[in-house]
mmCIF file of the C-alpha atoms, coordinates in Angstrom:
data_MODEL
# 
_entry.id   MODEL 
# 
loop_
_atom_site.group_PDB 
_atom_site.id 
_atom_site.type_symbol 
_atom_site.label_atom_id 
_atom_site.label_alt_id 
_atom_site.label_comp_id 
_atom_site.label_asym_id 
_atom_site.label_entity_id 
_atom_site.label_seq_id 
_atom_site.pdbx_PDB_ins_code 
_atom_site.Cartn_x 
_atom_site.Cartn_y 
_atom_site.Cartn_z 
_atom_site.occupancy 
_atom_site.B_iso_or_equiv 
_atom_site.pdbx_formal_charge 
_atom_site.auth_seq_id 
_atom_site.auth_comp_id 
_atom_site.auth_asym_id 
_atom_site.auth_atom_id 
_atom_site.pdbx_PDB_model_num 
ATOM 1   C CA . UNK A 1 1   ? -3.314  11.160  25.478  1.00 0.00 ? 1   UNK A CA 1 
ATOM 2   C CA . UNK A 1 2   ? -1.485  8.767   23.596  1.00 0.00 ? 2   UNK A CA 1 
ATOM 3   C CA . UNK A 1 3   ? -3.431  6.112   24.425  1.00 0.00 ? 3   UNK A CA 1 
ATOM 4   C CA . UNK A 1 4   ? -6.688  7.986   23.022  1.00 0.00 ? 4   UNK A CA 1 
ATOM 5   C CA . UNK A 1 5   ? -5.603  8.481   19.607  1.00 0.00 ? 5   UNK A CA 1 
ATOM 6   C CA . UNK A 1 6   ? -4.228  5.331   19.315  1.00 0.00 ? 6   UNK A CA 1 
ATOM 7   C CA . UNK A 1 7   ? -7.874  3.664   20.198  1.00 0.00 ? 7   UNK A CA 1 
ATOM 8   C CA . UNK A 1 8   ? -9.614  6.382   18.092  1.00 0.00 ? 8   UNK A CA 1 
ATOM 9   C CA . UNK A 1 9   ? -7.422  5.748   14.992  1.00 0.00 ? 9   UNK A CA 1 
ATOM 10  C CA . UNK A 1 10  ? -7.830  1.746   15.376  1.00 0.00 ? 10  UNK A CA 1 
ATOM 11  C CA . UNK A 1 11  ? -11.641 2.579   15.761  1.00 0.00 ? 11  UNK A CA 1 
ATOM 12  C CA . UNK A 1 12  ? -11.504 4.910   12.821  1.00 0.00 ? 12  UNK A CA 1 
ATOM 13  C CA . UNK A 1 13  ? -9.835  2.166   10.813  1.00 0.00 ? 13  UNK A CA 1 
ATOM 14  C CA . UNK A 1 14  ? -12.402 -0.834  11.973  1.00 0.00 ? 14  UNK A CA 1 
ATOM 15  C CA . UNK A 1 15  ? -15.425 1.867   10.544  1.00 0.00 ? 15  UNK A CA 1 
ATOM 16  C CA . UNK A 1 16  ? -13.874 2.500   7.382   1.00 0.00 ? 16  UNK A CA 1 
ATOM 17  C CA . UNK A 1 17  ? -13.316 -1.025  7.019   1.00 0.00 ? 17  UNK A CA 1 
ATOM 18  C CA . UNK A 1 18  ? -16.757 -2.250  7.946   1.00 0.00 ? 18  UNK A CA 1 
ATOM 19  C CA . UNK A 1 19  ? -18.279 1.029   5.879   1.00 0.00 ? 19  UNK A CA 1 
ATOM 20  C CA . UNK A 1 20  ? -16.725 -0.121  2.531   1.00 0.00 ? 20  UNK A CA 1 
ATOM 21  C CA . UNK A 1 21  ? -17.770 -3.757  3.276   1.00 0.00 ? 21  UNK A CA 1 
ATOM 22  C CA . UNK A 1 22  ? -21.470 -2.732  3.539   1.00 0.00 ? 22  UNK A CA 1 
ATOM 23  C CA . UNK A 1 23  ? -21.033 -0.187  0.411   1.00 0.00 ? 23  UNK A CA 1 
ATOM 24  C CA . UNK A 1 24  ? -19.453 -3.404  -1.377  1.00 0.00 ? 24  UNK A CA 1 
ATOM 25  C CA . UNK A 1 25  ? -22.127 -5.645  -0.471  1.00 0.00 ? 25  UNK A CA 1 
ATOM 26  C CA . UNK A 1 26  ? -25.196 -3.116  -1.447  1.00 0.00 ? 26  UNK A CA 1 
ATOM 27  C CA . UNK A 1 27  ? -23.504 -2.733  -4.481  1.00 0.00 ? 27  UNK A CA 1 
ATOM 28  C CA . UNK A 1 28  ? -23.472 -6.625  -5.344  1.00 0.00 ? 28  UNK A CA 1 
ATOM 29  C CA . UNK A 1 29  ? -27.292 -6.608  -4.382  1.00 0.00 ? 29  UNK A CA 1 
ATOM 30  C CA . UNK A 1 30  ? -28.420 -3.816  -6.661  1.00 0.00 ? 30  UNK A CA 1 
ATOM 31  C CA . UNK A 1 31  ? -30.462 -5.894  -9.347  1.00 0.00 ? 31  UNK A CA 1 
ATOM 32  C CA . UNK A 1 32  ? -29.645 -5.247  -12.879 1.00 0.00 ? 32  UNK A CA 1 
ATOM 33  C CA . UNK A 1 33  ? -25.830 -5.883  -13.844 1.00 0.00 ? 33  UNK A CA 1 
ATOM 34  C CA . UNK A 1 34  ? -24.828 -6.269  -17.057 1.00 0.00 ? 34  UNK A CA 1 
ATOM 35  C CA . UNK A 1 35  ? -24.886 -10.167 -17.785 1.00 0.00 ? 35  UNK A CA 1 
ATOM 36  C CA . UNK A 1 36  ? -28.517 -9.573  -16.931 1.00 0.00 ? 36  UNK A CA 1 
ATOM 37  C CA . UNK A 1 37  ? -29.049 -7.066  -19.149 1.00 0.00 ? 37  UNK A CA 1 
ATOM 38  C CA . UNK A 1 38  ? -27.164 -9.637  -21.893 1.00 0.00 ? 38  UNK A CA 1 
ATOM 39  C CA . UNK A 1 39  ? -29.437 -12.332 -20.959 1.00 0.00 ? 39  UNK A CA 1 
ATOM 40  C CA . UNK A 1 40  ? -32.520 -10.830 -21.186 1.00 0.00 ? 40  UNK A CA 1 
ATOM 41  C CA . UNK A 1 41  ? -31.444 -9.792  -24.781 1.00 0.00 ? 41  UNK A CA 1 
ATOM 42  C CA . UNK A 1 42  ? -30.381 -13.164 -25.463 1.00 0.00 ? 42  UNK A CA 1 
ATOM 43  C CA . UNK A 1 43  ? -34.146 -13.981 -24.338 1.00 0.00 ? 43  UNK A CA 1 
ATOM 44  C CA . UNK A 1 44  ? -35.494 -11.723 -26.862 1.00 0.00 ? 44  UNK A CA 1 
ATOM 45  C CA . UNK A 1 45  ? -33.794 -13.058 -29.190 1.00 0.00 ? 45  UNK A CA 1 
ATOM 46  C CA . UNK A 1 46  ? -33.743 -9.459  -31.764 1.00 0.00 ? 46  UNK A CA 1 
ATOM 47  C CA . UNK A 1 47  ? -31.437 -8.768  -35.074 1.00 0.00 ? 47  UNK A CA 1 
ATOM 48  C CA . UNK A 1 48  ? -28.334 -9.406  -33.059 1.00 0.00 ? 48  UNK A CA 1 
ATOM 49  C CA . UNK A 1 49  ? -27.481 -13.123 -31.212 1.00 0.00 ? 49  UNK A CA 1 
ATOM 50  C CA . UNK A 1 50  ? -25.261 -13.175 -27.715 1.00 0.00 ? 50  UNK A CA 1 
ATOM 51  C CA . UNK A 1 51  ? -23.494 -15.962 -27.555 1.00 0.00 ? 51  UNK A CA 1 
ATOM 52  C CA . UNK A 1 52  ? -21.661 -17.657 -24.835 1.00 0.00 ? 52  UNK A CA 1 
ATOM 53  C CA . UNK A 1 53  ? -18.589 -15.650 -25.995 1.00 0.00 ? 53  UNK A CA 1 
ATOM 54  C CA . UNK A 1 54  ? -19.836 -12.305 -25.325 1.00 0.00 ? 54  UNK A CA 1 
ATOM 55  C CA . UNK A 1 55  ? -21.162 -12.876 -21.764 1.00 0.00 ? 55  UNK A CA 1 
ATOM 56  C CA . UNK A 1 56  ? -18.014 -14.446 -20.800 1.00 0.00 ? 56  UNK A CA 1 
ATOM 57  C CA . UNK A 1 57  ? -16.064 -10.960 -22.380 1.00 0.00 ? 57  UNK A CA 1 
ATOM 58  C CA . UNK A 1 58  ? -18.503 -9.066  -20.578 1.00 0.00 ? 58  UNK A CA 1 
ATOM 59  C CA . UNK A 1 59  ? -17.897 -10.901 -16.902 1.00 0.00 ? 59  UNK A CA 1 
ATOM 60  C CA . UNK A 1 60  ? -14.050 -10.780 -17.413 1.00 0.00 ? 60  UNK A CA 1 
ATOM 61  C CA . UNK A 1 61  ? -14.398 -7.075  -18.355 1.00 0.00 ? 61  UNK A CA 1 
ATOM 62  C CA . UNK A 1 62  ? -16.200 -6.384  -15.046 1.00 0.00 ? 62  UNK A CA 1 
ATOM 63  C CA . UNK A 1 63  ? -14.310 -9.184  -13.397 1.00 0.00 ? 63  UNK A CA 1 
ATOM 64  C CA . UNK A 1 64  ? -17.608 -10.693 -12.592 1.00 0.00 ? 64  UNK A CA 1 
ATOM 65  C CA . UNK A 1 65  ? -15.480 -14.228 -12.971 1.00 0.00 ? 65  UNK A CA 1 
ATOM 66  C CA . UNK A 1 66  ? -13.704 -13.615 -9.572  1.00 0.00 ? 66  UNK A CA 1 
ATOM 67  C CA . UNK A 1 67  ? -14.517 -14.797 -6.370  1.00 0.00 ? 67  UNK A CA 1 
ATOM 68  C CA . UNK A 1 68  ? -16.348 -12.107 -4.050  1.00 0.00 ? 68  UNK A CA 1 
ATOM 69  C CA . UNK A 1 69  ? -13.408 -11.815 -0.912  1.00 0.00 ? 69  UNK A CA 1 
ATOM 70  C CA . UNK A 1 70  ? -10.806 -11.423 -4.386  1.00 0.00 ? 70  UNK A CA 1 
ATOM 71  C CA . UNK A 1 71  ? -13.169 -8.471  -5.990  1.00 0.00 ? 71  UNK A CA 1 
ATOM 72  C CA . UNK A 1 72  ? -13.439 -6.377  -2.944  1.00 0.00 ? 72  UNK A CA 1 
ATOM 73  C CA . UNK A 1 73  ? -9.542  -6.483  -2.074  1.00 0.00 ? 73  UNK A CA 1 
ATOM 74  C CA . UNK A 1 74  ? -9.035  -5.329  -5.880  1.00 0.00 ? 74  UNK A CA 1 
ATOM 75  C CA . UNK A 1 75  ? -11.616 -2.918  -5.573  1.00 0.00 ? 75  UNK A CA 1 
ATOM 76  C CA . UNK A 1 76  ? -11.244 -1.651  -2.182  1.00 0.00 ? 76  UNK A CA 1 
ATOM 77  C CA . UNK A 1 77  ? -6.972  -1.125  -2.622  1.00 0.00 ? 77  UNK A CA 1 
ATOM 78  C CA . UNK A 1 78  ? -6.277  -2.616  -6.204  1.00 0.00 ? 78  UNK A CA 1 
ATOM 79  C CA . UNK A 1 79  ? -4.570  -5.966  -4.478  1.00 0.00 ? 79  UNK A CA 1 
ATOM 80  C CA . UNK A 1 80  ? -3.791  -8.973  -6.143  1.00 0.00 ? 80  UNK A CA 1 
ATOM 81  C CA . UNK A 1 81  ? -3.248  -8.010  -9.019  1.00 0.00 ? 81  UNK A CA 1 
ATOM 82  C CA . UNK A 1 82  ? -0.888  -10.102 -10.238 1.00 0.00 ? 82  UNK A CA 1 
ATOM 83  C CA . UNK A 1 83  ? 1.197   -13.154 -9.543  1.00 0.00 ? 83  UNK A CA 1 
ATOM 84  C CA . UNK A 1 84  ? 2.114   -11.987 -5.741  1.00 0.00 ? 84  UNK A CA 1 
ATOM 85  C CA . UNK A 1 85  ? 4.729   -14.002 -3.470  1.00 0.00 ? 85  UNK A CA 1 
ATOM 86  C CA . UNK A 1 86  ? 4.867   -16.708 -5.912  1.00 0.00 ? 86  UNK A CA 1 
ATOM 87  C CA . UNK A 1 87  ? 1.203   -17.238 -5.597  1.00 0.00 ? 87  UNK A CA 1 
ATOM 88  C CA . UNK A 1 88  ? 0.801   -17.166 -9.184  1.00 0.00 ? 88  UNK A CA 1 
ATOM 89  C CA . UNK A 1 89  ? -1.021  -20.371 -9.166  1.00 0.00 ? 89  UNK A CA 1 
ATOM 90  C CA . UNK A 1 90  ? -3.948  -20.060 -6.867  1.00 0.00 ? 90  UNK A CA 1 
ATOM 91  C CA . UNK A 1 91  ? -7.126  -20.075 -8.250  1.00 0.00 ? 91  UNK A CA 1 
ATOM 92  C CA . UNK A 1 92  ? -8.806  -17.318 -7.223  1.00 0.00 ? 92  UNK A CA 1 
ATOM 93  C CA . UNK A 1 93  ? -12.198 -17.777 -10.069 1.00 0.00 ? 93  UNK A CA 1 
ATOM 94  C CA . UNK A 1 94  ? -13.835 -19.909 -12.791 1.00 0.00 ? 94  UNK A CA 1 
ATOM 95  C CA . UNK A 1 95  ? -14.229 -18.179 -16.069 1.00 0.00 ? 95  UNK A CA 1 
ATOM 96  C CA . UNK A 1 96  ? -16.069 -21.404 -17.489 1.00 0.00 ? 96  UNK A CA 1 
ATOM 97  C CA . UNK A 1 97  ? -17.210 -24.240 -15.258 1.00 0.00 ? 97  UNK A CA 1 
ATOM 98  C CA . UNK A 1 98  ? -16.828 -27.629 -16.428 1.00 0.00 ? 98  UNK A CA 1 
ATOM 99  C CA . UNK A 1 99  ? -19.695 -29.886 -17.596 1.00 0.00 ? 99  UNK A CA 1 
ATOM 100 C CA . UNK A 1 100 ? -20.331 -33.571 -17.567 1.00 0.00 ? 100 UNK A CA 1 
ATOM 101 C CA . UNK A 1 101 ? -22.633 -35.705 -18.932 1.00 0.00 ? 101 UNK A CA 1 
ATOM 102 C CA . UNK A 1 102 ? -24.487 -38.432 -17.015 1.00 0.00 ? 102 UNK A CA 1 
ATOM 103 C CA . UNK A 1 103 ? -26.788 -41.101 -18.865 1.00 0.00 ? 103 UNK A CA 1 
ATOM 104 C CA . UNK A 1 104 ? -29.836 -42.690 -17.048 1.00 0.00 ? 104 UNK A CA 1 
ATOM 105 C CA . UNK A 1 105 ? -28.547 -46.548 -17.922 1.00 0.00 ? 105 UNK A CA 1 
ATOM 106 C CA . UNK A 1 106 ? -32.385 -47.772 -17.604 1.00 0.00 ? 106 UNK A CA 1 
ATOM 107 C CA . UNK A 1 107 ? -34.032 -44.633 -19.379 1.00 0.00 ? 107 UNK A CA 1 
ATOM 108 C CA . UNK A 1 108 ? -31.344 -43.694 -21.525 1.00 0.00 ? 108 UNK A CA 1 
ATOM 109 C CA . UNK A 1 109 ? -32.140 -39.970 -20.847 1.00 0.00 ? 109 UNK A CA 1 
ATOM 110 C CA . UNK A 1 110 ? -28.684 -37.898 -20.819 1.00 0.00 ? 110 UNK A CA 1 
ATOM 111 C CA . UNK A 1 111 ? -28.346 -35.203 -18.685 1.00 0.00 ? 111 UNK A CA 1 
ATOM 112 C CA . UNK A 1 112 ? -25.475 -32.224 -17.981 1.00 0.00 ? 112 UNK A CA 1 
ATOM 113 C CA . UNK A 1 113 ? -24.267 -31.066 -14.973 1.00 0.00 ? 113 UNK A CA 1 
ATOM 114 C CA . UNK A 1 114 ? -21.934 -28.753 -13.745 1.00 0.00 ? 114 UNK A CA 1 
ATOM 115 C CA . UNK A 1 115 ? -18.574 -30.239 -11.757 1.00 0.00 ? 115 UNK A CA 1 
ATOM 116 C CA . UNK A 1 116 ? -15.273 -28.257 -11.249 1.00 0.00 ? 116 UNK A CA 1 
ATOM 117 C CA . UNK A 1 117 ? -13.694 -25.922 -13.592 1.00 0.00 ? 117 UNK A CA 1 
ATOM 118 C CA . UNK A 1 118 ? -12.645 -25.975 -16.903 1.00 0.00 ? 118 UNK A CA 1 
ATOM 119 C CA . UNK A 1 119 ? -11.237 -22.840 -17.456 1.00 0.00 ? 119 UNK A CA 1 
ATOM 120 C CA . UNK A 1 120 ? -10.193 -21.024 -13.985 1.00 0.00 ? 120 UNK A CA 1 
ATOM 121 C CA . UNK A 1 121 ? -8.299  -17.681 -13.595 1.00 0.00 ? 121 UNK A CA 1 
ATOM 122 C CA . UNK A 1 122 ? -5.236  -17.679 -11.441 1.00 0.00 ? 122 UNK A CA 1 
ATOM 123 C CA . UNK A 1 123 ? -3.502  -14.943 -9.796  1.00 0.00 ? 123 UNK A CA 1 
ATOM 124 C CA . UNK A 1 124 ? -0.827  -14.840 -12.790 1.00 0.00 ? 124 UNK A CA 1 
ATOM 125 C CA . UNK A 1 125 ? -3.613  -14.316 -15.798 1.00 0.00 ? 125 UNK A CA 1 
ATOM 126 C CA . UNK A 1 126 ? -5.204  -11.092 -13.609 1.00 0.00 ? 126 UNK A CA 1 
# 
């Protein structure tokens, strides 16, 4: 008898698990966040101009800056949420990526790319 509940509770545990990871992941899907809704006024262009500033507040607001596997542990049981262990120093998202310029030495046309990170969030500034 023992041996029964201790299978159904692991299997229990394994659905709950797998359940939340599917309600996680249909939840990223969904179309229409809110930096989308920012951009497309941005695209409109009305009265009021979004800058880079507010779309940056808005994704650390909804933690939109953090990596996906770091999102669902906070959101699933609220962990890290801090500097844990000493692990203050991992980086665990990119709140502004960095950018570097490359020039075309025969055309002279300059272009900007995206490479690394210029501002990242650690476990300590969560």
């Amino acid at each position: 008898m023992t041996t029964f509940l201790v299978r159904r509770l692991l299997q229990m545990a394994v659905v709950v698990v797998l359940a939340s990871m599917v309600a996680y992941a249909l939840l990223n899907l969904a179309p229409g966040g809110p930096i989308d809704q920012l951009l497309a006024e941005r695209q409109n262009s009305g009265a009021r101009r979004i800058d880079q500033d507010d779309i940056d507040r808005v994704m650390q607001r909804f933690e939109l800056d953090l990596y996906l596997p770091v999102r669902f542990s906070r959101w699933l049981i609220g962990f890290p949420s801090g500097p844990v262990l000493g692990l203050g120093d991992v980086q665990v998202g990119c709140l502004e990526p960095g950018r570097v310029r490359l020039t075309n030495t025969q055309t002279g046309e300059v272009t900007e790319i995206e490479e690394g990170c210029a501002r990242p969030v650690t476990l300590a500034s969560l």
